[in-house]
C-alpha positions as CSV (number, residue, x, y, z in Angstrom):
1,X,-89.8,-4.2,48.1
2,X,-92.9,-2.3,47.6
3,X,-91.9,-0.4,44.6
4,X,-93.3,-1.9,41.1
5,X,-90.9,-4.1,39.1
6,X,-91.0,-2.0,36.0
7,X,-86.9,-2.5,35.6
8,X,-85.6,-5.8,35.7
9,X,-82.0,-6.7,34.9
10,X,-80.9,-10.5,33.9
11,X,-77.5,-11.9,34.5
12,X,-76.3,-14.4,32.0
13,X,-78.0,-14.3,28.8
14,X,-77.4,-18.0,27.5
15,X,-81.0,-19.4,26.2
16,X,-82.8,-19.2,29.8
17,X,-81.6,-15.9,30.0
18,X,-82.3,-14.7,27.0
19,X,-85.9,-16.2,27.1
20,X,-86.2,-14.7,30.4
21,X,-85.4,-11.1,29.2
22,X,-88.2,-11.6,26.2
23,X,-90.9,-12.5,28.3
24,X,-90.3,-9.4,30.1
25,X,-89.9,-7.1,27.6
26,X,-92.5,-8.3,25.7
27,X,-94.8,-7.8,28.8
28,X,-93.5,-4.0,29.2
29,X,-90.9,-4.1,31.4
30,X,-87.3,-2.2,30.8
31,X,-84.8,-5.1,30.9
32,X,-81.3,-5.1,31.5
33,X,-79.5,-7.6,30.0
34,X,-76.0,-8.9,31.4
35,X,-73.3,-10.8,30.0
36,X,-69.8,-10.6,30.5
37,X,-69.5,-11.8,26.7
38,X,-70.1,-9.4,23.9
39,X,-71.0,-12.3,21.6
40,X,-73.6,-13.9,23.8
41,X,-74.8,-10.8,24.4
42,X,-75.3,-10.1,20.2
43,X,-76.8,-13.8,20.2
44,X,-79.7,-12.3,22.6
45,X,-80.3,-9.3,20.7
46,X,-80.7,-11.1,17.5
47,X,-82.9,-13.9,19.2
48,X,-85.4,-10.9,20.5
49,X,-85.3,-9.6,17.0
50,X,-86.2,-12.8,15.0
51,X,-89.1,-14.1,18.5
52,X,-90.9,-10.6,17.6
53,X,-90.4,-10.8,14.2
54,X,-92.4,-14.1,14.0
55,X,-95.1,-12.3,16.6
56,X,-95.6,-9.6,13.9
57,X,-95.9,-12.4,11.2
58,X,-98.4,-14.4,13.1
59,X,-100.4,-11.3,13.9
60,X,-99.8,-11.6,17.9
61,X,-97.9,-8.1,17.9
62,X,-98.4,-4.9,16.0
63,X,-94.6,-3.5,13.8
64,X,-95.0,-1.0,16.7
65,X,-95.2,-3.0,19.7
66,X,-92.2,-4.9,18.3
67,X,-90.4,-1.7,18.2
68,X,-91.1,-1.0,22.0
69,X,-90.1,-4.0,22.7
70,X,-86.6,-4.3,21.0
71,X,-86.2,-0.5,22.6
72,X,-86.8,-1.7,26.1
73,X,-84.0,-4.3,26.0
74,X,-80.4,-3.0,26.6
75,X,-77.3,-5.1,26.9
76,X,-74.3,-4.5,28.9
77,X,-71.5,-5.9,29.7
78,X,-70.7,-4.6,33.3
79,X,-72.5,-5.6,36.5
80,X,-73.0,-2.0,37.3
81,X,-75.6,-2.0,35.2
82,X,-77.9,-3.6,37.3
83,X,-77.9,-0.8,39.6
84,X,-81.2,1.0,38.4
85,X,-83.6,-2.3,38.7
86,X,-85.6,-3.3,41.5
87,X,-85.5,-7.2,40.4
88,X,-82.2,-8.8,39.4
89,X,-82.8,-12.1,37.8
90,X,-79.7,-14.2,38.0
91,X,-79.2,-17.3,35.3
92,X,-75.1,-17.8,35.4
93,X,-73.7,-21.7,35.6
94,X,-75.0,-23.7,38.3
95,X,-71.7,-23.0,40.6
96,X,-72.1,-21.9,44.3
97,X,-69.0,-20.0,43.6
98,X,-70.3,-18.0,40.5
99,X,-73.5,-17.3,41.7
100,X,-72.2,-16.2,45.1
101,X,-70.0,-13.8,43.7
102,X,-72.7,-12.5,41.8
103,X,-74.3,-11.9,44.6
104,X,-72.1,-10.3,46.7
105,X,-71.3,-8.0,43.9
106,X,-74.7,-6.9,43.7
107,X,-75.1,-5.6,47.5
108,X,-72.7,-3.3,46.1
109,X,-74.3,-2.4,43.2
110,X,-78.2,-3.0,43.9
111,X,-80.6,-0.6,46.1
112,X,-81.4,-1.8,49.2
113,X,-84.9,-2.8,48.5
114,X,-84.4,-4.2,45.2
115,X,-85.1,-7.9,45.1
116,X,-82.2,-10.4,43.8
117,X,-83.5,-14.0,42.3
118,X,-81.7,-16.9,41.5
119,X,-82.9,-19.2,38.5
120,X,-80.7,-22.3,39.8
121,X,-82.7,-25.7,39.5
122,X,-80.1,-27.2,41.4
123,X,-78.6,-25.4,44.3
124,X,-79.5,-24.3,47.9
125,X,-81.5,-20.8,47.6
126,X,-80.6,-20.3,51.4
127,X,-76.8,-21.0,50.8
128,X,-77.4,-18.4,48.4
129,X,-79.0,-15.8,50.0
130,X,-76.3,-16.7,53.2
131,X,-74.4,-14.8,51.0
132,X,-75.8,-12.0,50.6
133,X,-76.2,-8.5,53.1
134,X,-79.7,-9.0,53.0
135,X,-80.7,-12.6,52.6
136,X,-84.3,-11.4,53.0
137,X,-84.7,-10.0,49.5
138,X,-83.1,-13.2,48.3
139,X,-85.2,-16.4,46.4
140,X,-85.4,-18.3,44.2
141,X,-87.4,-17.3,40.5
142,X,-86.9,-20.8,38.6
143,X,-88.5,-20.3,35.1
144,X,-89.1,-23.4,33.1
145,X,-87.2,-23.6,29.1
146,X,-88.2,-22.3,26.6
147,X,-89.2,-19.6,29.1
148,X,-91.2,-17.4,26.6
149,X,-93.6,-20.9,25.8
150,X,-93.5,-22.7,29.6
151,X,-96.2,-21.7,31.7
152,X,-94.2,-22.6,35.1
153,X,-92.7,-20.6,37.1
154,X,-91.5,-21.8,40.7
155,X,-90.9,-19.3,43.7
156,X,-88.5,-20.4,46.0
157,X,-88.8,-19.2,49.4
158,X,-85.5,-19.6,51.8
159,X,-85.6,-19.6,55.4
160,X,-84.7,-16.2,55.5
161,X,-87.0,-14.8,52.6
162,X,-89.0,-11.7,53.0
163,X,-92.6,-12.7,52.3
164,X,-93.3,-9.4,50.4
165,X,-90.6,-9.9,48.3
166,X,-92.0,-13.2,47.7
167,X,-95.8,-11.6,47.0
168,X,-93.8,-9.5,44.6
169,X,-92.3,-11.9,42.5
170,X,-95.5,-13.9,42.4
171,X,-97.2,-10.8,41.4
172,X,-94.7,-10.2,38.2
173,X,-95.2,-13.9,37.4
174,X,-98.7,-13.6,37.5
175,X,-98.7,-10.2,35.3
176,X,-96.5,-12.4,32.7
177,X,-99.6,-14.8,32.1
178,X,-97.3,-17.4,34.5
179,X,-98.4,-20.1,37.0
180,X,-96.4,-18.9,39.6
181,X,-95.8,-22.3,42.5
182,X,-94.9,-21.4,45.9
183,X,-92.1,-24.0,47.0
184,X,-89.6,-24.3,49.5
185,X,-85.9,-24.8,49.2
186,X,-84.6,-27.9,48.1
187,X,-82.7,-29.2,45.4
188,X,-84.9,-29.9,42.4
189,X,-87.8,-28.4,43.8
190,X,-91.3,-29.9,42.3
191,X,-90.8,-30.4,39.3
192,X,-87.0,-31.2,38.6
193,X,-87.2,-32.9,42.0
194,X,-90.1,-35.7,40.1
195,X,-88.6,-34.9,36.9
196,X,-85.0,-35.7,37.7
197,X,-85.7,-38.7,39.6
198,X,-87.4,-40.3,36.4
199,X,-84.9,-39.3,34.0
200,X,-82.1,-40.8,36.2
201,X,-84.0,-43.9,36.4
202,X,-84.2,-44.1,32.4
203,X,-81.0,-43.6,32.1
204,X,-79.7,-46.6,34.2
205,X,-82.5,-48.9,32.5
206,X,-81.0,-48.1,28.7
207,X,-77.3,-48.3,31.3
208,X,-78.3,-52.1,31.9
209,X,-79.3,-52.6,28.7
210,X,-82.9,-53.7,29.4
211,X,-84.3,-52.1,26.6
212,X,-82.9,-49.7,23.5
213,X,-83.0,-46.2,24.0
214,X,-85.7,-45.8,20.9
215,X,-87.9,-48.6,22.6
216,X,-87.3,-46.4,26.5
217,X,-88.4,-43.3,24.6
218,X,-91.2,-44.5,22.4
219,X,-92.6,-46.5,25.7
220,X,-92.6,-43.1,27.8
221,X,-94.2,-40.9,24.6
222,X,-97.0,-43.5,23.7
223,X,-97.5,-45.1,27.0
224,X,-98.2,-41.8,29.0
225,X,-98.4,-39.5,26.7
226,X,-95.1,-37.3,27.3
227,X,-93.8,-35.0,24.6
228,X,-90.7,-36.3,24.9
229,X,-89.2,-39.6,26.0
230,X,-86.5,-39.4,29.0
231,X,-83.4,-39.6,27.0
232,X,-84.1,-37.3,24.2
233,X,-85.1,-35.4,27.1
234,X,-81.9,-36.0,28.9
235,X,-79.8,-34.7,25.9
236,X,-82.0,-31.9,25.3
237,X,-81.7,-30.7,28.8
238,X,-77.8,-31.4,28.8
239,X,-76.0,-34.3,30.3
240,X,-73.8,-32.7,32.5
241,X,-76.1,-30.3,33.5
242,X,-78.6,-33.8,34.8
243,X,-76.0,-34.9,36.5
244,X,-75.1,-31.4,38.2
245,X,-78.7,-31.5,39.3
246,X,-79.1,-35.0,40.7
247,X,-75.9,-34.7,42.4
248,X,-77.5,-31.6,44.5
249,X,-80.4,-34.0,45.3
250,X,-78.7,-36.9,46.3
251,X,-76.7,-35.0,48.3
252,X,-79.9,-33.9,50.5
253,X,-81.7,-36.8,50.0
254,X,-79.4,-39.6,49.9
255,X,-81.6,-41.8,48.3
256,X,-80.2,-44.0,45.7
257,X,-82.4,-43.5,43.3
258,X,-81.4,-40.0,43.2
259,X,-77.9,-41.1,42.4
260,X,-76.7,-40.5,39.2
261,X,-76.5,-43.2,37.0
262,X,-73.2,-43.8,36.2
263,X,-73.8,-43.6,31.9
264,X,-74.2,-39.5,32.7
265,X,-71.0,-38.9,34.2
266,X,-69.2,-41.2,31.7
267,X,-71.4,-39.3,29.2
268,X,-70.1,-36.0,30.5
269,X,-66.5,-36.7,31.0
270,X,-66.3,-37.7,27.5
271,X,-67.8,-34.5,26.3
272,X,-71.3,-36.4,25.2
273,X,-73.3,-33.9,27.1
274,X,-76.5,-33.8,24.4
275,X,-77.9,-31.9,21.9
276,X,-75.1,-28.7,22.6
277,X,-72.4,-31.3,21.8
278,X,-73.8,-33.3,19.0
279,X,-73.6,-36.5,20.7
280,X,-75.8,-38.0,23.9
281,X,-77.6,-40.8,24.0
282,X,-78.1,-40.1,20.6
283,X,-76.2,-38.3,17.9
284,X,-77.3,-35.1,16.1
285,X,-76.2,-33.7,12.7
286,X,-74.3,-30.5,14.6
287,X,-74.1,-29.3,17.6
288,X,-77.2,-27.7,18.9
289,X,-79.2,-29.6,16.5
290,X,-82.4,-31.1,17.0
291,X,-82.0,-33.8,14.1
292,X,-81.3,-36.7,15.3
293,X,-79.2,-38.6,12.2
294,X,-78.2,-42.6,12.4
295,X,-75.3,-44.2,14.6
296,X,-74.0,-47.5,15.1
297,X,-76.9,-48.2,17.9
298,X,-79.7,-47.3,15.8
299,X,-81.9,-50.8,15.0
300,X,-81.9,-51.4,11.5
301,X,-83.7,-54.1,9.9
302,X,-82.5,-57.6,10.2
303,X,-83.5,-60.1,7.0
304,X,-81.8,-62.8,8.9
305,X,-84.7,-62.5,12.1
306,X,-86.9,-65.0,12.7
307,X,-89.7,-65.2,10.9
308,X,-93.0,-65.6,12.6
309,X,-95.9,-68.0,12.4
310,X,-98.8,-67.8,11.1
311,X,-101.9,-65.5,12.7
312,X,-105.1,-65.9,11.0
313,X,-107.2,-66.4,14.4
314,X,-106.9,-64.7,18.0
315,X,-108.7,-65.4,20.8
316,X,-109.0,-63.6,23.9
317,X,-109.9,-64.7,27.6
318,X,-111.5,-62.0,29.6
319,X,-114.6,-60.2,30.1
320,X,-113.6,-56.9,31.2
321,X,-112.8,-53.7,29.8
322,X,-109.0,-54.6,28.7
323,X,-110.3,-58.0,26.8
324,X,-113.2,-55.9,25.4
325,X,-111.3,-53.6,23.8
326,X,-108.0,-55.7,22.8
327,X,-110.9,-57.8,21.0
328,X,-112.0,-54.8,19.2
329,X,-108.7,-54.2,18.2
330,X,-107.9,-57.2,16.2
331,X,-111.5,-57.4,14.9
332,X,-111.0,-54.3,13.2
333,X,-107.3,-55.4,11.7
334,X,-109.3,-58.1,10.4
335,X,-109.0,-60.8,12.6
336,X,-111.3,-63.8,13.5
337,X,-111.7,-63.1,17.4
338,X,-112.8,-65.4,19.7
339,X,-113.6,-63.9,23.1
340,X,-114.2,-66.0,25.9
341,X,-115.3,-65.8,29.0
342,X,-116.8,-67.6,32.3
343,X,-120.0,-68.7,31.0
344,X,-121.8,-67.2,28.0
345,X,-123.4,-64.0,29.4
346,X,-120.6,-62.7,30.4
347,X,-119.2,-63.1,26.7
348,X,-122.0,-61.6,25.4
349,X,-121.7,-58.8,27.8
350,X,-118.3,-57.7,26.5
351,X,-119.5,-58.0,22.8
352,X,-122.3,-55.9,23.5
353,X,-119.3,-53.4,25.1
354,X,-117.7,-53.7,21.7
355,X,-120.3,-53.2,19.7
356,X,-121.3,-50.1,21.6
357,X,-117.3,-48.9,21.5
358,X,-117.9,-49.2,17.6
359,X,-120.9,-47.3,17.4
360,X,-119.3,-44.1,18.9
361,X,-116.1,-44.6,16.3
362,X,-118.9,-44.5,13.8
363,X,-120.2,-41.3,15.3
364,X,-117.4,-39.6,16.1
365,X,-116.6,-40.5,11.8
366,X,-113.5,-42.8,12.8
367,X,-115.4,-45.8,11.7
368,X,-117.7,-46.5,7.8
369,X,-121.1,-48.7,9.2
370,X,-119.7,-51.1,7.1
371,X,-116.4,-51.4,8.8
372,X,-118.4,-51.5,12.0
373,X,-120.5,-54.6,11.0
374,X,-117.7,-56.2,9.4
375,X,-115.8,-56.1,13.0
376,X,-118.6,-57.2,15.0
377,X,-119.2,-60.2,12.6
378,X,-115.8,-61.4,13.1
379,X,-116.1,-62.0,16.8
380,X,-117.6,-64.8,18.3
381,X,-118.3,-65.0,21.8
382,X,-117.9,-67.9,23.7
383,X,-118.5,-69.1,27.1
384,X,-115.5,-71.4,27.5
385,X,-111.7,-71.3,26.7
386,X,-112.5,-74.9,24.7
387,X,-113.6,-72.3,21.6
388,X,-109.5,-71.6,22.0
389,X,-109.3,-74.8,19.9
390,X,-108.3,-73.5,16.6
391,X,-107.0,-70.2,17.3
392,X,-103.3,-69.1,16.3
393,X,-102.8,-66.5,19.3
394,X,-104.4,-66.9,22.6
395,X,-104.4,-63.4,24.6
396,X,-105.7,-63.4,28.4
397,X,-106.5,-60.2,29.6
398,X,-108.1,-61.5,33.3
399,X,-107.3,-60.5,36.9
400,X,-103.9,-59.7,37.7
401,X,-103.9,-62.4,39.8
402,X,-101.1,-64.7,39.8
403,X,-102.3,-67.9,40.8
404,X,-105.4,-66.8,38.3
405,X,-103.7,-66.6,34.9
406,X,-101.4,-69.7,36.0
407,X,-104.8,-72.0,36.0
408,X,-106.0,-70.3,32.7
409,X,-102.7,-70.9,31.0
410,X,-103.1,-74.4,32.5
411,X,-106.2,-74.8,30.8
412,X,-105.1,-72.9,27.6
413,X,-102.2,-75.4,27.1
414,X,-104.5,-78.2,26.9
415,X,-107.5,-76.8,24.3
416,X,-104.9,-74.4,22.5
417,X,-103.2,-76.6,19.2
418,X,-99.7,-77.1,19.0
419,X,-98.1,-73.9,17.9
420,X,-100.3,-71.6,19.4
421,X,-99.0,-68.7,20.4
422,X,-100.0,-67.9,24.4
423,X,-99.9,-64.4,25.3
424,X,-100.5,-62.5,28.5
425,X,-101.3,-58.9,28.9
426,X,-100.1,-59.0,32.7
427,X,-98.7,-55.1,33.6
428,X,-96.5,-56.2,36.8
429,X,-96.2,-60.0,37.5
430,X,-93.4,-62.7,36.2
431,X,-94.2,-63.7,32.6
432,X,-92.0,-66.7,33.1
433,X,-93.7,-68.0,36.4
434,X,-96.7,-68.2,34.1
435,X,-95.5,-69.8,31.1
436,X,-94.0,-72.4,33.8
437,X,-97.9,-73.2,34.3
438,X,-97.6,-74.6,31.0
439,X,-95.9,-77.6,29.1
440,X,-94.8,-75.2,26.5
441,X,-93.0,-72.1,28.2
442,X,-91.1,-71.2,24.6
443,X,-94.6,-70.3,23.6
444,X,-95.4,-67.9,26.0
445,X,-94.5,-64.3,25.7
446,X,-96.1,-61.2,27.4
447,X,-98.3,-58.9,25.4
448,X,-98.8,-55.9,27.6
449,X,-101.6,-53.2,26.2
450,X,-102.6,-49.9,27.6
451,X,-106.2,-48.8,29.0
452,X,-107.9,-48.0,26.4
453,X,-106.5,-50.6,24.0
454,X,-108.6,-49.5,21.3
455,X,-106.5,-45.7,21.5
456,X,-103.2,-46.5,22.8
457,X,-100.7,-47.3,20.7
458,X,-98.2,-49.3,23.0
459,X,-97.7,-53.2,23.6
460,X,-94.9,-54.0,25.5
461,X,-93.5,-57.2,24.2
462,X,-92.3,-58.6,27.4
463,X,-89.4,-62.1,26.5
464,X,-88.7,-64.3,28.9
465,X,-85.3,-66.7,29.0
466,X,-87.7,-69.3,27.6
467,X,-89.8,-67.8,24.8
468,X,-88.9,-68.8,21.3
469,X,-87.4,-66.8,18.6
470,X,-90.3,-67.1,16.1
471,X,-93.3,-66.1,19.1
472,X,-91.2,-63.1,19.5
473,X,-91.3,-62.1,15.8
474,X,-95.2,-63.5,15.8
475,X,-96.4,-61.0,18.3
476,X,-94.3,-58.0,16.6
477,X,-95.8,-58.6,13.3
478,X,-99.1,-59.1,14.9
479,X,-98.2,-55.6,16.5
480,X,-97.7,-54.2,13.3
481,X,-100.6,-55.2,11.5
482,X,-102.6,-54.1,14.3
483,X,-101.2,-50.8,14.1
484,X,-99.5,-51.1,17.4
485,X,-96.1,-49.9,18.3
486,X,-94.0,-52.6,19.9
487,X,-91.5,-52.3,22.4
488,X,-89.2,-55.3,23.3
489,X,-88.5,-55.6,26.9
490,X,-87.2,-58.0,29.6
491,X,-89.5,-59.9,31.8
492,X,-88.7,-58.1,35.0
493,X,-91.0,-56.1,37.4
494,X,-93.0,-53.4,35.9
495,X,-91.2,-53.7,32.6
496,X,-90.2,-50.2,30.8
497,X,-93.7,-47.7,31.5
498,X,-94.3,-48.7,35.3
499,X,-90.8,-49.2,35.9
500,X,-90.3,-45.5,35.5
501,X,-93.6,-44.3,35.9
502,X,-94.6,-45.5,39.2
503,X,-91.5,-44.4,41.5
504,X,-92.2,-41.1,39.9
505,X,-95.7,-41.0,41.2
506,X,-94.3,-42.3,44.2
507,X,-92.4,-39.8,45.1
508,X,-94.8,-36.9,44.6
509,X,-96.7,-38.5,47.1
510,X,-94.0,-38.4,49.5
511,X,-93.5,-34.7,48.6
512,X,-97.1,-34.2,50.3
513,X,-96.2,-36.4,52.7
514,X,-93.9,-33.9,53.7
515,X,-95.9,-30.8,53.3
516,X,-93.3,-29.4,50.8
517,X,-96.1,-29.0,48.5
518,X,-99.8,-29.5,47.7
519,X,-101.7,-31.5,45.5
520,X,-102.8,-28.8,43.4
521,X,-99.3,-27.2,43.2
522,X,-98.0,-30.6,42.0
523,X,-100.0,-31.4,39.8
524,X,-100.1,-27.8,38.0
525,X,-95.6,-27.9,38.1
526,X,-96.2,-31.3,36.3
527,X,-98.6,-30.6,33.8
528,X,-97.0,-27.0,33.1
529,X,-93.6,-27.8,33.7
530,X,-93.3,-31.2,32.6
531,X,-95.6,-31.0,29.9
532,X,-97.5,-34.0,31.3
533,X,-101.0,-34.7,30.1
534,X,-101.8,-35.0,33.8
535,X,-100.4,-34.4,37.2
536,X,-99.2,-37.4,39.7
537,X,-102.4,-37.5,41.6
538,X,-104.6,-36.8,38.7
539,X,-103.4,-40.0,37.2
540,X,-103.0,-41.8,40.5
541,X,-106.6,-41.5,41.3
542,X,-107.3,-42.4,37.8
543,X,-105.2,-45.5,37.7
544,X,-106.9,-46.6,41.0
545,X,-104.9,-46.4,44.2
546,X,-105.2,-49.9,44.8
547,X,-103.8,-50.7,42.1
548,X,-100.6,-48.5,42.1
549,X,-99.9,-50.0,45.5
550,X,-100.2,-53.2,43.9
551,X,-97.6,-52.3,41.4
552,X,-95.5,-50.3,43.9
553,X,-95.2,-52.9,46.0
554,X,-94.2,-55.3,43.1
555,X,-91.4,-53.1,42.4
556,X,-90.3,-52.8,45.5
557,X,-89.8,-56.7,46.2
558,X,-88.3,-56.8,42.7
559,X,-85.3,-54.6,43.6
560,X,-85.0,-54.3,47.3
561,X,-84.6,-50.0,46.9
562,X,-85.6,-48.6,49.9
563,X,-86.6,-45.7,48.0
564,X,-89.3,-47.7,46.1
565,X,-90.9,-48.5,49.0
566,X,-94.8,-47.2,48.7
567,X,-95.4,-43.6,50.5
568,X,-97.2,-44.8,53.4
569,X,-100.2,-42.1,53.1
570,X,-100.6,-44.7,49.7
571,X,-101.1,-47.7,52.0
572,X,-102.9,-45.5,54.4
573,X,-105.8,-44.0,51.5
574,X,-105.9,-47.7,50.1
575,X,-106.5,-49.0,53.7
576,X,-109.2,-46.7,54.5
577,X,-111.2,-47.7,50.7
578,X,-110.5,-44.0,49.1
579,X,-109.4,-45.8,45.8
580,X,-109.7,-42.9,43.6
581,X,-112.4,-42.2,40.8
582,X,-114.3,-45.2,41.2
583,X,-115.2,-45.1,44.8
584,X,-115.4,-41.3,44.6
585,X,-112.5,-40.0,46.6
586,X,-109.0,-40.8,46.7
587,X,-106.6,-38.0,47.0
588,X,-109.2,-36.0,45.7
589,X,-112.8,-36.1,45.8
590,X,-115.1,-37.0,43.0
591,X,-119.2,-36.5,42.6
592,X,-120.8,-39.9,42.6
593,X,-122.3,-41.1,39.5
């Protein structure tokens, strides 16, 4: 194990193999490449030729370091092959029984100090390596598609693993221009073990049908800032492939929300497996195809839906940052705003936020001076909700406080005019238990922005059993014209983004809870794996801790699932006042400002 890894075989060139064997030949290594099928083996050839091909166009590579690199990549189609590496790098089906044989085929084959990985995402490294002569040189190497772009690369460590051959490994990773993250052996590891979890629970919302699959998707992308949204994700992966994997981790875990919804394995029985097939949760224009092309689900637009009413005015209750900037918004889509708040300093307060807010959008050359004036001079601020009066949508963006927003809708329902639309921006409580505070419920709908309005592009536009057609079509328009994306959901806890976002973020705590990883290597399998914009506890002590326990304990009462129950180190951190960023430490420490 103390030789250098300067020939590396792969077993199984499909795409992860095949990306596997161009990161390394690229980086100098001779590579062995493995594949019982002439064809796929062809398909790997040509794919090295055309990914250095582009290199030379796009000046990363010289026409001679191309050449090496082709040069140091031979295919076979016998095991025997492998014989002369010190690293085998397995990537067959995820079956115990293939990759076992493999395995045992290599002790035959392989020199005793030559190091055999696994790239499973799925299976038990130490059930694995049980297999083996010498389960010591035996782990787990689990690179992260498209392995020549992904950053990630998770070392999985057995029981019975050798730590040099681990150091080794991490070593080549490194020498790739990899994150290598030390993990231990369970199904999923980091960041399948978050990822999967999340997908799953995507795929049973769109199962209930809570929510369309382009309104799941879209919430995911523009709500948190993913590159993908779970169930183009889910096809691009592979259907049956999800499944294989949260089968493995229910099977450890037996948590429910680990098992698999049952839309993937009708999915997969009926061939539907994703992008491979040409049909998932969406359909494609071939097989293997990226372009997604109309089906009989996709939302086409409906002459015969209820028209709206009438939004000339808006007014908005609230002094804080979320009424600030949702103000700000519809002042600049040209709307007469009326921002109240308790007692007139505190409205002018939140002006004086929005004209500030305007001033850097100026700066930064978002924003003419013009359009800046022209905003601020169509916003009044008021000190009481009686300037509501005239206005033709009535947003609250206060405390989320139940009993709160129930006595400002009582009060709304009184100064608001008849067929004013009443909105509330609430992220977690009943929309309906607060339109019941009113005498009008069919005109109450939730209108749920994202911090900071004036940048994100997602209202969730919660309906309850009681809101009327034409509200419903209101706030869309509004949305539109606002150049907001809206997303219809149902009036249940957390409502698409928090529904899925918080158990996710829940569960990495409980991976530290367990020691199976640290923050650091989380977050870092997130944001490189994932392609996250930030890691769980990143965003958890940006969020406030406070406030996800809020919303995690919401969702647990909402659905009873043991697994959504908060992490208790959450409750613990929230108990002792570490809240995150704004009180300087959370699961991280911050400098005081």
């Amino acid at each position: 194990m103390d030789t250098p890894l300067s020939t590396i075989a792969v077993v199984g060139l499909g795409t992860m193999g095949t990306g596997i064997a161009e990161v390394l030949a690229r980086a100098g290594h001779e590579v062995i490449g493995i594949d019982t099928s002439d064809e796929a083996a062809r398909r790997a050839v040509a794919a090295l030729e055309a990914a250095t091909a582009r290199a030379v166009r796009r000046e990363r590579i010289t026409e001679e370091e191309r050449g090496d690199a082709l040069a140091r990549f031979r295919t076979f189609a016998d095991l025997r092959a492998a014989a002369e590496a010190e690293l085998v790098i397995e990537v067959v089906p995820e079956s115990y029984e293939i990759k076992q044989q493999v395995f045992r085929d290599l002790d035959a084959i392989v020199s005793p100090t030559a190091i055999l990985a696994t790239g499973t995402n799925a299976l038990s490294v130490t059930r694995l390596a049980a297999e083996s002569l010498h389960p010591e040189r035996v782990l787990g190497l689990h690179f992260f598609n498209p392995a020549p772009a992904m950053k990630l690369v998770e070392v999985v460590s057995s029981v019975l693993t050798a730590p040099p051959a681990v150091e080794a490994v991490t070593a080549l990773a490194r020498s790739l221009g990899k994150e290598p993250v030390a993990v231990g052996d369970r199904p999923g590891f980091v960041a399948d073990g978050l990822l999967f979890g999340y997908l799953n629970q995507a795929a049973a919302m769109y199962e209930a049908n809570y929510a369309s699959r382009e309104d799941i998707d879209a919430a995911m992308k523009l709500g948190c800032g993913l590159p993908m949204g779970p169930l183009a994700l889910l096809d691009l992966i592979g259907i049956d492939t999800a499944r294989t994997v949260l089968e493995a981790m229910y099977a450890e875990s037996r948590d429910r929300l680990h098992a698999p919804a049952p839309v993937l394995r009708q999915l997969s029985e009926a061939g539907l497996t994703g992008r491979k097939s040409g049909r998932g949760f969406y359909t494609y224009e071939a097989p293997g195809s990226p372009a997604v092309v109309p089906d009989a689900l996709t939302p086409r637009d409906d002459a015969a839906a209820a028209a709206g009413r009438t939004v000339r005015s808006v007014g908005v209750a609230g002094s804080g940052t979320m009424a600030s900037g949702i103000a700000e918004v519809f002042a600049k889509a040209g709307y007469d705003v009326v921002l109240a708040a308790r007692g007139q300093e505190k409205a002018d307060i939140a002006k004086g936020r929005i004209a500030k807010s305007l001033e850097r959008s100026v700066t930064k050359g978002r924003l003419t001076a013009e359009a800046r004036d022209a905003a601020l001079a169509r916003i009044t601020a008021a000190g009481s909700l009686d300037a509501f009066a005239d206005v033709d949508l009535a947003v609250e963006a206060v405390a989320e406080d139940l009993a709160v927003k129930q006595q400002l809708f009582g009060t709304m329902d009184k100064v608001c005019r008849p067929g004013a639309v009443l909105a509330t921006t609430t992220s977690s409580l009943p929309v309906v238990a607060i339109a019941r505070a009113t005498s009008r419920p069919e005109d109450v709908i939730g209108m749920h922005f994202f911090n900071p309005a004036p940048a994100m592009k997602l209202v969730e536009v919660v309906r309850t059993v009681l809101t009327a057609d034409d509200v419903h079509a209101t706030v869309r328009e509004v949305c539109g014209k606002v150049r907001k994306h809206p997303v219809d959901c149902g009036d249940r806890a957390g409502f698409i983004v928090n529904a899925l976002l918080f158990p996710y973020l829940n569960n990495a705590i409980k991976m530290v809870e367990e020691h199976y990883a640290t923050l650091d290597d989380i977050d870092a399998a997130m944001k490189l794996g994932g392609g996250y914009p930030m890691g769980p506890f990143e965003l958890l002590d940006v969020v406030g801790l406070d406030v996800s326990l809020a919303i995690e304990k919401v969702l647990h009462s909402e659905f009873r699932d043991p697994g959504l129950a908060p992490a208790p180190l959450l409750e613990h951190l929230v108990a002792a006042g570490c809240l995150g960023r704004k009180t300087g430490r959370g699961f991280r420490e911050y400098a005081r400002r």
